[in-house]
C-alpha positions in Angstrom: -0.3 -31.7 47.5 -0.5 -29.9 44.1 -3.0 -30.6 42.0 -2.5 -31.4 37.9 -3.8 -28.9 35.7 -6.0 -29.4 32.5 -5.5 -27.3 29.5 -9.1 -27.0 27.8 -11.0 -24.8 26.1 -8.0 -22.3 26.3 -7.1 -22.3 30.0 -6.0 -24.5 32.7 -8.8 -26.0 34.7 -8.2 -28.4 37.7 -10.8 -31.3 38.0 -13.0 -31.5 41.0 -12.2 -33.4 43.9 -8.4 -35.0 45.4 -8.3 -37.1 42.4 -5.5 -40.1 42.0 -2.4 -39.5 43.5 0.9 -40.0 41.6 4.3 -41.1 43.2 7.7 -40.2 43.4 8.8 -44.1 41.5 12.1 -43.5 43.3 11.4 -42.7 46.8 7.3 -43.5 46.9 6.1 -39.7 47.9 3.2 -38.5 46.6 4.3 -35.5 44.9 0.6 -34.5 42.7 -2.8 -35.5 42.8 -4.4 -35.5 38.8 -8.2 -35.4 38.7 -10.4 -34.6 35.4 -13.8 -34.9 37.4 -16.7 -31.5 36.4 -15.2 -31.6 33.2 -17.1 -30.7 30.2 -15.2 -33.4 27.4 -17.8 -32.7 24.9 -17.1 -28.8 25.1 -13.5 -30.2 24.8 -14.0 -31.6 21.6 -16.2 -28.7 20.2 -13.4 -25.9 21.3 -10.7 -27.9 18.9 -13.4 -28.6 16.1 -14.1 -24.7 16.2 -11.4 -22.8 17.1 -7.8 -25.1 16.8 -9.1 -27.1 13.1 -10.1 -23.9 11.6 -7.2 -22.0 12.2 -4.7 -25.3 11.5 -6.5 -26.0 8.3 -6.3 -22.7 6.7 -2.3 -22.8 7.1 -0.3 -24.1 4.5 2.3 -27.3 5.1 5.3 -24.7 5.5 3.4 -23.2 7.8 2.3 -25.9 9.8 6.0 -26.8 9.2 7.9 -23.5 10.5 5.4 -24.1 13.3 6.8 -27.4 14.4 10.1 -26.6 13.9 9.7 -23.2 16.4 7.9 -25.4 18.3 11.1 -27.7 18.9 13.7 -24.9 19.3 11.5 -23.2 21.9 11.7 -26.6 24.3 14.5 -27.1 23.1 16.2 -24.2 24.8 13.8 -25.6 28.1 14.6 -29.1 28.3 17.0 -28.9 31.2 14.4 -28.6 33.8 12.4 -31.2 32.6 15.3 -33.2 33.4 14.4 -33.2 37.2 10.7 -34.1 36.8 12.0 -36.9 34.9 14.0 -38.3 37.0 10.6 -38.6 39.4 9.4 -41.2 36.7 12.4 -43.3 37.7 14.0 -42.4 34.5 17.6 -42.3 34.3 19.3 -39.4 32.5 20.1 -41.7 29.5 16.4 -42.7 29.6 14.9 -39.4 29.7 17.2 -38.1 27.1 15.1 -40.8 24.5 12.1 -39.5 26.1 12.8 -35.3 26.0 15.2 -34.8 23.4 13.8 -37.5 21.5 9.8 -36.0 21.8 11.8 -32.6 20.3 13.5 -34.2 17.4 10.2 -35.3 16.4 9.1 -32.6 16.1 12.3 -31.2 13.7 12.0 -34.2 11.8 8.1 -33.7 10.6 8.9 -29.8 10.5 11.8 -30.5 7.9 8.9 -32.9 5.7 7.2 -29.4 4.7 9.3 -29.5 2.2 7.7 -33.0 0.8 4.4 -31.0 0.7 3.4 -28.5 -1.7 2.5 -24.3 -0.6 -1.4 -25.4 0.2 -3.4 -26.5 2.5 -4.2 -29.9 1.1 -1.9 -31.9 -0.7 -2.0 -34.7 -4.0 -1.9 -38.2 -3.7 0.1 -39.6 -6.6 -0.2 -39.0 -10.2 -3.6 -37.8 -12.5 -5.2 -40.7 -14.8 -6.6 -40.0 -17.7 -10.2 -41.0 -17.9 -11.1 -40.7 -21.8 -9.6 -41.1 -25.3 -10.1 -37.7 -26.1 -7.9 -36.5 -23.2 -10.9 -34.5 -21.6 -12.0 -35.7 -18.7 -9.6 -36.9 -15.7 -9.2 -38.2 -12.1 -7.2 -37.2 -9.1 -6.9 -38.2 -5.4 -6.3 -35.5 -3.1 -6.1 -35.3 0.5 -7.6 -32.8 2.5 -6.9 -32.3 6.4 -10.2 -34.1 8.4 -12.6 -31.3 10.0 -12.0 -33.4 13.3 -10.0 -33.7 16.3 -7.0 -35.9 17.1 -7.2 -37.8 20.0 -4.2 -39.6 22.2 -4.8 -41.7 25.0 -1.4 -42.6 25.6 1.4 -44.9 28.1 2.7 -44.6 30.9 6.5 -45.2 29.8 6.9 -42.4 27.3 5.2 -39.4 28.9 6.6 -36.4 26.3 7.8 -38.7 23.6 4.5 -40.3 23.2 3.4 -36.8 23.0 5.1 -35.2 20.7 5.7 -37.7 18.3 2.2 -38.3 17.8 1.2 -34.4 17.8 3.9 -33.3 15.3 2.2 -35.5 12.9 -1.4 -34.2 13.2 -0.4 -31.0 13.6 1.6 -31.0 10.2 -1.5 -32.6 8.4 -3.1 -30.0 10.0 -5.7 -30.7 12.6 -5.6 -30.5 16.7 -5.3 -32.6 19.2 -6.7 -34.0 22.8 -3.8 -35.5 24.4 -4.7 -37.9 27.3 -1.3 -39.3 29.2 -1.3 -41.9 31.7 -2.0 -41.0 34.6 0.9 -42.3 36.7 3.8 -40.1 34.7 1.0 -37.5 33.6 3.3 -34.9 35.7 5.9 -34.6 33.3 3.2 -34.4 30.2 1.9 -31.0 32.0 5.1 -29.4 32.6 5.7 -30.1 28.8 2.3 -28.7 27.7 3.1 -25.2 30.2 5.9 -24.8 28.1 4.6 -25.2 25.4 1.2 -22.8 26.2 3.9 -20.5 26.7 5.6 -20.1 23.9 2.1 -19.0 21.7 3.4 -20.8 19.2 0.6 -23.0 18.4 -2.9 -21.7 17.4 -5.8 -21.5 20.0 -7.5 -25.3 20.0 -4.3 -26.7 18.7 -3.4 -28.4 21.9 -5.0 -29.7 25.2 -4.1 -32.2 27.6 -6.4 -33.8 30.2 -4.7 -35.4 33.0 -6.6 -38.0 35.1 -9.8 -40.0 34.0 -10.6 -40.0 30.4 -14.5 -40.1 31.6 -17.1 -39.8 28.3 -14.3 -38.3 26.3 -14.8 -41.0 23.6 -19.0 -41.0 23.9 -18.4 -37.3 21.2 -16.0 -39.1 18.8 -17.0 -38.3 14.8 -16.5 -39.7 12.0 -14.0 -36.9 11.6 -12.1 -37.5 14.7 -9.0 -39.9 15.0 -8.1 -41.8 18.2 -5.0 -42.9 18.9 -4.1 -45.6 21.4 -0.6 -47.0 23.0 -0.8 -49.1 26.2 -2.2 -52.8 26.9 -3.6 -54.9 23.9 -6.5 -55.6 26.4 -7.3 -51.8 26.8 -6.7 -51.1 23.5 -9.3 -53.7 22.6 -11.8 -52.2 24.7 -11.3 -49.0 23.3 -11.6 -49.9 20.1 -14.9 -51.6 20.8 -16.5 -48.5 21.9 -19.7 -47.8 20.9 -19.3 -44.1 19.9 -15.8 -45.2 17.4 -18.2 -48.2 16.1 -21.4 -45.9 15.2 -19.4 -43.0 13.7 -16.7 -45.1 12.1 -14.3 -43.4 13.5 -10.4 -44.0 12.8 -9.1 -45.7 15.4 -5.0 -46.7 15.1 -3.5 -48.7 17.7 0.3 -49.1 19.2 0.1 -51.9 22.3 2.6 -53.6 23.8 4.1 -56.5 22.1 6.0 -59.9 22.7 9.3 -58.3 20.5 12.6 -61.4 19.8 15.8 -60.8 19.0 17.6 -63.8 17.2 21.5 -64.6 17.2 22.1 -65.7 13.6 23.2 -69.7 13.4 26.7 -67.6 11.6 27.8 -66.1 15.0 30.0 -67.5 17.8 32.0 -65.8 20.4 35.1 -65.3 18.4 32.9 -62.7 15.8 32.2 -58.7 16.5 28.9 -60.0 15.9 28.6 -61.5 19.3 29.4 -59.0 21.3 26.7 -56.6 19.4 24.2 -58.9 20.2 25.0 -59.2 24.3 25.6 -55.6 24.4 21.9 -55.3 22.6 20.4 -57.0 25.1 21.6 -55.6 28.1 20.2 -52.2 26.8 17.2 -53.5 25.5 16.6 -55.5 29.0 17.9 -52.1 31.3 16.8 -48.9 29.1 13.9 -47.2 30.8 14.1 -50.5 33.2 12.7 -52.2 30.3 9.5 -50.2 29.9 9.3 -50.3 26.5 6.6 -51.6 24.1 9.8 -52.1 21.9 11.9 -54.2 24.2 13.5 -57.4 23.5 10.9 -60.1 25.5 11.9 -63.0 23.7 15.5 -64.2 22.6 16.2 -67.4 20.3 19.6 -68.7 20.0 20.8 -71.8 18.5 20.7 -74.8 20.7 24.5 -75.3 20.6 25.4 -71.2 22.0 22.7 -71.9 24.7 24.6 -71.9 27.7 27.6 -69.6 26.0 25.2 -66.9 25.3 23.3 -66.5 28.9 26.4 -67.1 30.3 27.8 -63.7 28.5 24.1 -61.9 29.2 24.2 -62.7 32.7 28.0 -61.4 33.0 26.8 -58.7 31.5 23.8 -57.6 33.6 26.2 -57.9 36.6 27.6 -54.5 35.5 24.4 -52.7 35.5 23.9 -50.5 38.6 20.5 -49.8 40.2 19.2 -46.9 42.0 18.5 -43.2 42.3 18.3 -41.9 38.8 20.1 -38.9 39.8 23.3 -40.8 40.8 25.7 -40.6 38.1 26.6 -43.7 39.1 23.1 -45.7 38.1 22.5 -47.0 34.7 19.1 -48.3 35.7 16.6 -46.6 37.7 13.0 -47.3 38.5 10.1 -48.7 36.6 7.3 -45.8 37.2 6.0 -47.2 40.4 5.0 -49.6 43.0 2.1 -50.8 40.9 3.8 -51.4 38.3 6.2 -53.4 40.3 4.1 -55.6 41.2 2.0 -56.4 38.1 5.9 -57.4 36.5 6.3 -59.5 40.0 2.8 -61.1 38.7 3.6 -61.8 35.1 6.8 -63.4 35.8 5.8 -65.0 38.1 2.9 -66.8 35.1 5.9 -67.1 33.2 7.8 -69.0 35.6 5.2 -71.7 34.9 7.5 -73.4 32.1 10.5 -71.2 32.4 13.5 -71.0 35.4 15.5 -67.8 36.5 19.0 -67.8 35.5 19.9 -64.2 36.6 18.2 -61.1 38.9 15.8 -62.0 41.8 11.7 -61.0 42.0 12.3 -59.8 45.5 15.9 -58.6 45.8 17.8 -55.4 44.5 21.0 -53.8 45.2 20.6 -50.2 44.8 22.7 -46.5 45.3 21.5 -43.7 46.7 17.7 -45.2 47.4 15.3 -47.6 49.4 14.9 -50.9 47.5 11.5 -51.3 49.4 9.8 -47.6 49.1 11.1 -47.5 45.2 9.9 -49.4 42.7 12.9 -51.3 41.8 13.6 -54.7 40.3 16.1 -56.7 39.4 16.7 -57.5 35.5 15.6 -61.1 35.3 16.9 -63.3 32.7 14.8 -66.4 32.0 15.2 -69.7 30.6 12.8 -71.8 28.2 14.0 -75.1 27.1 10.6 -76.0 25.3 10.0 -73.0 23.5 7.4 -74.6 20.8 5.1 -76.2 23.5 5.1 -73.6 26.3 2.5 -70.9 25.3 3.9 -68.4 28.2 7.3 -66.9 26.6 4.7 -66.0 23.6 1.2 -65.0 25.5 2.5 -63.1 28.8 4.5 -59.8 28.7 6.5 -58.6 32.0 6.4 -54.7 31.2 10.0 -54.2 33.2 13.4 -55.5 32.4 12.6 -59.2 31.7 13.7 -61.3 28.7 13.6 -65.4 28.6 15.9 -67.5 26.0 15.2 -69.6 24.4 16.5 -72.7 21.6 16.1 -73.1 18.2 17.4 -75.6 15.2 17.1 -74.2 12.1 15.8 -71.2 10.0 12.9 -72.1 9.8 12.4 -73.1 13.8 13.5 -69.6 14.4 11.1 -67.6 11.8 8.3 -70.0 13.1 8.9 -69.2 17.0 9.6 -65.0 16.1 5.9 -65.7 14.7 4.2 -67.3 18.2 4.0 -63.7 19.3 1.3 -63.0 17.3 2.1 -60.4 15.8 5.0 -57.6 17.4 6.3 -54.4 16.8 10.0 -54.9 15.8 12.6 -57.8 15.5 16.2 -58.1 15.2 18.5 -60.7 13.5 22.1 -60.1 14.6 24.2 -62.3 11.8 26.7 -61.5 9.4 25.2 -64.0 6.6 23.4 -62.2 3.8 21.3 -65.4 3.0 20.6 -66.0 6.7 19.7 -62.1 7.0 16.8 -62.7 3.8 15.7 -66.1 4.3 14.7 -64.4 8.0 13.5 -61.5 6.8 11.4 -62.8 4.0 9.9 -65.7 6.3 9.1 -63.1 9.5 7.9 -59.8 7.9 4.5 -60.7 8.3 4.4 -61.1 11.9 6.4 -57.3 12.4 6.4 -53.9 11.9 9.8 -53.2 12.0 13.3 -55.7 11.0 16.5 -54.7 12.3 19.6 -56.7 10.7 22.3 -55.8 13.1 25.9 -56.8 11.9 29.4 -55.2 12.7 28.8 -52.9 9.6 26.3 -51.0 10.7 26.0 -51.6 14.8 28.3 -48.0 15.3 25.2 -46.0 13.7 22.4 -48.5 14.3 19.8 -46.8 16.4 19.2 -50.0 17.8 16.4 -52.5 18.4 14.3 -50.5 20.1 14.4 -47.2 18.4 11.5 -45.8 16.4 12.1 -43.4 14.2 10.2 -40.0 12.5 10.2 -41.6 9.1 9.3 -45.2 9.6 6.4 -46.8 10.5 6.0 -47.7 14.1 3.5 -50.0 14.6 2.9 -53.9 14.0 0.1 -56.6 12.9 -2.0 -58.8 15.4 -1.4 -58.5 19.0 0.7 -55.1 18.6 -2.4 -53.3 17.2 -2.6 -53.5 13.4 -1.6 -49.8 13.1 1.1 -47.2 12.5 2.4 -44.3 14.0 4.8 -41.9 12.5 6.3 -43.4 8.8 7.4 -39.4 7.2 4.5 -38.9 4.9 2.7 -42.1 5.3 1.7 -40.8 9.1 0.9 -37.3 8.3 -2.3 -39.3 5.6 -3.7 -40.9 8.8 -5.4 -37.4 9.5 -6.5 -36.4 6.0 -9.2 -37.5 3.9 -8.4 -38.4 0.5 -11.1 -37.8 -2.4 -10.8 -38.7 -5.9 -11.6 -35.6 -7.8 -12.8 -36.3 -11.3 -13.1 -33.3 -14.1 -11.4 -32.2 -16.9 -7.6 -31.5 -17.1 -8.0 -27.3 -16.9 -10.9 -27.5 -14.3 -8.0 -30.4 -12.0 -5.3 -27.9 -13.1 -7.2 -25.3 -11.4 -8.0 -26.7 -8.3 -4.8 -28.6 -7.4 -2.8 -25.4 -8.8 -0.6 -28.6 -10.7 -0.8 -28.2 -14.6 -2.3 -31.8 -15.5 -1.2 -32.4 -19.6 -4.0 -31.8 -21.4 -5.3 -28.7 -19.7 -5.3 -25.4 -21.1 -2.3 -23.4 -21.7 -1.2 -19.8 -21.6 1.3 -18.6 -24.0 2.3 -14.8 -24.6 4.9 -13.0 -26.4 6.9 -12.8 -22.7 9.4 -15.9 -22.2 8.4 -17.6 -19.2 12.1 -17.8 -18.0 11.8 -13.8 -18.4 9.5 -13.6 -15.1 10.4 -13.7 -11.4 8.4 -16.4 -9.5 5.4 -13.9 -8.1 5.1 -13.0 -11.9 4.9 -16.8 -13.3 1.4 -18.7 -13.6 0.5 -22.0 -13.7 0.1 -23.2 -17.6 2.3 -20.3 -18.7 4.0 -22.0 -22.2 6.4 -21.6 -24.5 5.9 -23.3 -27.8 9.7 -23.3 -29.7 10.8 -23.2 -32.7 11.9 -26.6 -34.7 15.0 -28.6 -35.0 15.7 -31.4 -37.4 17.8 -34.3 -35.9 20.9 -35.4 -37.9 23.6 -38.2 -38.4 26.4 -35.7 -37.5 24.4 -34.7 -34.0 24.3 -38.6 -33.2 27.9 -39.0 -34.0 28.9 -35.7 -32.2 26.9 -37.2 -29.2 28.5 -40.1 -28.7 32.2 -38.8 -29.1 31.0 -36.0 -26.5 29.6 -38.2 -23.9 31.8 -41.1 -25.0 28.3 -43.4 -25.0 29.0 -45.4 -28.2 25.8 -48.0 -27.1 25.3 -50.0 -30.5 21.9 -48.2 -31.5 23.5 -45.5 -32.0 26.4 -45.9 -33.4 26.3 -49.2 -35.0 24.3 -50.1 -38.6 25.1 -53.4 -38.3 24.2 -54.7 -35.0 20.2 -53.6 -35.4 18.8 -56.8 -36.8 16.1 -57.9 -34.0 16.1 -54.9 -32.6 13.3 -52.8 -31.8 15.3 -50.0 -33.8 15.5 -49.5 -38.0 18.8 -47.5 -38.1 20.7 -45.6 -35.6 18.9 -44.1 -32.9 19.6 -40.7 -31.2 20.3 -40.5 -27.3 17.8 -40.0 -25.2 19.7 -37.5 -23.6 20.8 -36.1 -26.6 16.6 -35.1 -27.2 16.2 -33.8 -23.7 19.7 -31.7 -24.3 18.5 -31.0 -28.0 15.2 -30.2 -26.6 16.9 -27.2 -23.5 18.6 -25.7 -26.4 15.0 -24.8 -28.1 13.2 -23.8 -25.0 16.4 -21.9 -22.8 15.9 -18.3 -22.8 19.5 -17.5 -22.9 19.7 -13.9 -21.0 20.6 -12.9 -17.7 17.4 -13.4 -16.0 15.4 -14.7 -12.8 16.0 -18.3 -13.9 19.2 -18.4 -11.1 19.9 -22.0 -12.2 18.4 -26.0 -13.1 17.8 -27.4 -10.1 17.5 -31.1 -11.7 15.4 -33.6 -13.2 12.6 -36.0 -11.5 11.2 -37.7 -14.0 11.8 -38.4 -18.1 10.5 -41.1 -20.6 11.7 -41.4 -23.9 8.5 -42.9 -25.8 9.4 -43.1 -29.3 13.3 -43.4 -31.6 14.1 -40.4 -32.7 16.6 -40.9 -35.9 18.6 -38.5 -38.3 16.0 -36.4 -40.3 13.3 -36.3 -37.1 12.0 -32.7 -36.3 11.0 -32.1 -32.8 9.9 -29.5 -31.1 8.8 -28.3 -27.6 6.2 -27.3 -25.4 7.6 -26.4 -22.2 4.7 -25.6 -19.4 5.0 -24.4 -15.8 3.5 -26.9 -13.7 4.2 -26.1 -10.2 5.5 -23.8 -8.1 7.3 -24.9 -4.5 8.2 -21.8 -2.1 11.6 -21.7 -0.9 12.8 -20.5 2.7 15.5 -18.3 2.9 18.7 -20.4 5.0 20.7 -17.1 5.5 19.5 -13.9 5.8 21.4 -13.1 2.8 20.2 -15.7 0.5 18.3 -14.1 -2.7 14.9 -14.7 -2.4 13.1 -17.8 -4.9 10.9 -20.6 -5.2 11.3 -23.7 -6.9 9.4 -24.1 -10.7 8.4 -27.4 -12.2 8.6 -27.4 -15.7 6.5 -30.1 -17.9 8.9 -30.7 -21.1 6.6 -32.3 -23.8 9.3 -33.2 -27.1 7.4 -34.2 -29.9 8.1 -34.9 -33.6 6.7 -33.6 -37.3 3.7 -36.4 -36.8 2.7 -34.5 -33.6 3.4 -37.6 -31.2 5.0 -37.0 -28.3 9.0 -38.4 -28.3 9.6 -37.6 -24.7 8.5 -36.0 -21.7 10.0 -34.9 -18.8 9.7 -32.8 -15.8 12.9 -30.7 -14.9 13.3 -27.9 -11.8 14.6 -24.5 -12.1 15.2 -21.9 -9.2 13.8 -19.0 -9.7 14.4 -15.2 -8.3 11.5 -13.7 -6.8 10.9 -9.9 -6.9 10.2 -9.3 -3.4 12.2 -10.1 -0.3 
């Protein structure tokens, strides 16, 4: 039998020995052995600290970005042979499609965030605070990527999406990663990471993958490392108890399985679209990847009265799901992963069956297509029944890891809130109601038991991703038993693997590090509009200081008719008693308009066009016989990828727009956007 290969240190290495055989989970053949024993984990470590964080931190986020998003079209353009080792997992092609093509649209999703990030290396964390009165000395956080490795030890169910979705996010913050699948689907990781070797895209160190035994990996953790964990709450205990992660305090961010409900709202009966989204939700949350989800629905309340209407509809329901060979196009549910892990979900139901009764599917009895029932691992979706849901501890403590679901009763808002809370703490919940109040009053009372809260209605069930979907740009994660951490969440994820610092000095010397003008620091000004130079030729602090313009009654008059805002402090003498304003007031648009006209250059130039506004205060009335003037400063500059070939090249400029009055105070400030032309190509 062929033996799993390791990718360390920059080549593929196969581990000493026969090592742990892996099965075919539809037919029961041993088709690999995986085996990690003579390797050196320590030199594993050292090779991504040395060679794959060096080169990944010295590349900017749209370069770490462009590399993801290469990344993904490369395997994209591969991912019909993966297909077939997938459908060795047991994995249908509906199932594999959330497991391949899912894994790649991870990775296009963080590689399309580069443009959240700024051209560097390292990135800001929200705004500068001024320290002093005199405006002289400042603070900001920044984030830098750690000098570590990232390391995923990861489940069985997911073997690419667990993969990729975790990588793209280290790899954007910009350092490497160990990868560590399960063992049992470990097959289908490798021929991923071949591909992906491949290609070249990734830097040397970027990427390696063990497959087998995890050995002393975690006995070289720093405090620079993070370790990243899905699988059993028990293992991921154990793990995070380790002496190494303890000593070095090293991050340690947990995804385990969890004990998820899904509640029919006390609004919906059979007559409403609303029912039939919520029987239809189950049967693909109880059949998808034959429930081998950390996401899937475990535990289903529905009021007392719709009891017997709604397993009745499940059960009819589950009737139409066919079992078998994944490669039938016939089968809508093929195998869990193997025979063990047929018989630890034999196991746990049977603990569950303790204080709960089957109402559909059988523990030893399947109908399949095209396969042995006995030699694959395959199992009947079991629907189970709790009538006591608030004194039998087993619906909320025990998890069958396969398609298994019990329902149970409640009375009540609250009686639901408080059973979706017996879990302990889970990593995504549904509500399926059409009631707005019902839809708050659950979300309000449950959010602190789950990561995620789907409200699933008629209005939104056509693009819903569903129940047990997680997405690129929200957290995945939840409190308690399903780990306390988070996965993924757009920018939030990518902050996991940096270290952020508060930097304190003054404005110029903050300016000149975080290449972001900070107001108060120094500023350039020169005979040459700033609006007169391409992008390569434009500095940060370059300023224009304008000429003046006193404010009159006729420009506030002329305002309003133009934009037809006639608000009463503007136009109105009489209405300003108790008011914060002495006479009529000019628009705060009417300054920021007042304010382009002074610093526009108004030539045919390399300002191509305003690319909009993100922020503007207006701190102090302006009225008829006001001067202001303006001091408008480049503050940053954001590099802009060509779509088409024949786009003209340009960046984005920020601009800082300080309007002030004849007293020196500041009026308002803004920050608008302009595209600019760059010289080059």
């Amino acid at each position: 039998m062929p033996k799993l290969g390791n990718y360390i240190t920059g080549e593929w290495i196969t581990g000493d020995g026969e090592g742990q055989a892996l099965y075919n989970a539809v037919t029961g053949e041993t088709i690999a052995h995986a085996s990690t024993k003579g390797l050196d984990f320590k030199a594993i470590l050292a090779y991504a600290r040395y060679a794959g964080n060096p080169a990944l931190r010295k590349m900017t986020f749209p370069e770490r970005g462009r590399m993801l998003r290469a990344l993904a079209l490369y395997l994209k353009e591969r991912v019909e042979p993966l297909y077939r080792i997938s459908y060795l997992t047991g994995a249908t092609r509906a199932d594999s499609w959330i497991d391949l093509e899912g894994g790649i649209g991870n990775l296009f999703s963080y590689a399309s965030l580069r443009r959240k990030f700024p051209n560097e290396s390292f990135c800001l964390d929200g705004d500068g605070m001024s320290l002093g009165k005199a405006n002289t000395f400042m603070g900001q956080h920044i984030l830098v990527p750690k000098e570590g490795v990232a390391i995923h030890i990861n489940a069985f169910n997911f073997p690419v999406w667990g993969m990729l979705e975790k990588i793209a996010v280290n790899l954007l913050a910009g350092i490497p990663a160990v990868v560590k699948p399960a063992s049992v689907t470990s097959y289908l990781t490798e021929a991923v990471v071949r591909e992906i070797v491949a290609s070249g895209i990734l830097p040397p160190g970027a990427l390696q993958l063990i497959c087998g035994s995890a050995g002393d990996l975690l006995d070289h953790v720093t405090d620079q490392d993070v370790v990243t964990f899905t699988g059993s709450a028990s293992t991921g205990q154990q793990l995070k108890a380790h002496p190494a992660i303890l000593r070095e305090n090293t991050p340690f961010n947990m995804e385990a399985d969890s004990l998820n409900c899904l509640i029919l709202g006390e609004d919906v009966d059979p007559s409403m679209p609303e029912w039939d989204i919520f029987i239809k939700e189950l049967r693909k949350e109880m059949t998808v990847k034959a429930g081998q989800k950390c996401t899937a629905v475990r535990r289903i309340f529905v009021p007392a009265a719709k009891m017997e209407d709604a397993w009745k509809a499940l059960a009819k329901a589950l009737t139409q799901t066919t079992i078998g060979n994944p490669e039938n196009e016939k089968v809508r549910m093929g195998a869990l992963a193997g025979n063990v892990q047929r018989e630890e979900v034999r196991g746990q139901v049977k603990r569950l069956l303790a204080s709960s009764q089957i109402l559909y599917g059988s523990l030893d009895n399947v109908s399949v297509i095209d396969a042995d029932s006995v030699k694959g691992a395959f199992l009947s979706p079991l629907l189970l029944l709790n009538e006591k849901p608030f004194t039998s501890e087993e619906p909320h403590t025990i998890e069958a890891f396969g398609p298994v679901s019990t329902i149970m009763p409640y009375n009540g808002a609250n009686e639901a809130i408080e059973l979706s809370k017996k879990g302990k703490g889970s990593l995504c919940s549904t509500i399926v109601t059409a009631d707005p109040r019902q839809a708050r009053e659950y979300v309000l009372g449950a959010a602190t038991h789950h990561g995620r809260i789907l409200i699933l209605n008629n209005e939104c069930a056509k693009e819903s991703t569903g129940h047990g979907s997680p997405l690129p740009l929200l957290v995945h994660g939840g409190p308690g038993r399903a780990g306390g951490g988070e996965e993924m969440g757009g920018l939030r994820g990518v902050k996991h693997y940096m270290q952020r610092v508060a930097v304190q000095g003054s404005p110029s010397m903050i300016t000149s590090l975080t290449h972001s003008w900070q107001p108060h620091a120094r500023q350039h000004t020169e005979d040459k509009h700033p609006f007169r130079k391409y992008f390569e030729e434009l500095q940060i602090g370059d300023t224009v200081i304008t000429h003046k313009r006193t404010v009159t009654e006729a420009d506030i008059t002329n305002f309003a008719n133009l934009s037809w805002d006639h608000f009463y402090a503007h136009t109105d003498h009489t209405s300003l008693e108790g008011t914060l304003f002495e006479k009529p007031v000019a628009h705060g648009y009417f300054v920021l308009s007042a304010a382009a006209g002074l610093f526009v250059d108004a030539g045919k130039g390399p300002v191509m066009l305003n690319y909009g506004l993100e922020e503007c205060r207006f701190l102090k009335p302006v009225y008829a016989g006001t001067t202001i003037g303006v001091r408008l400063t480049c503050k940053e500059k954001i590099e802009q990828e060509k779509r088409e070939e024949t786009d003209l090249p340009r960046g984005i400029v920020k601009w800082y727009v300080d309007v002030y009055d004849q007293t020196g105070d500041s009026v308002a400030i803004a920050t608008i956007l302009t595209m600019v032309q760059k010289k080059s190509s």
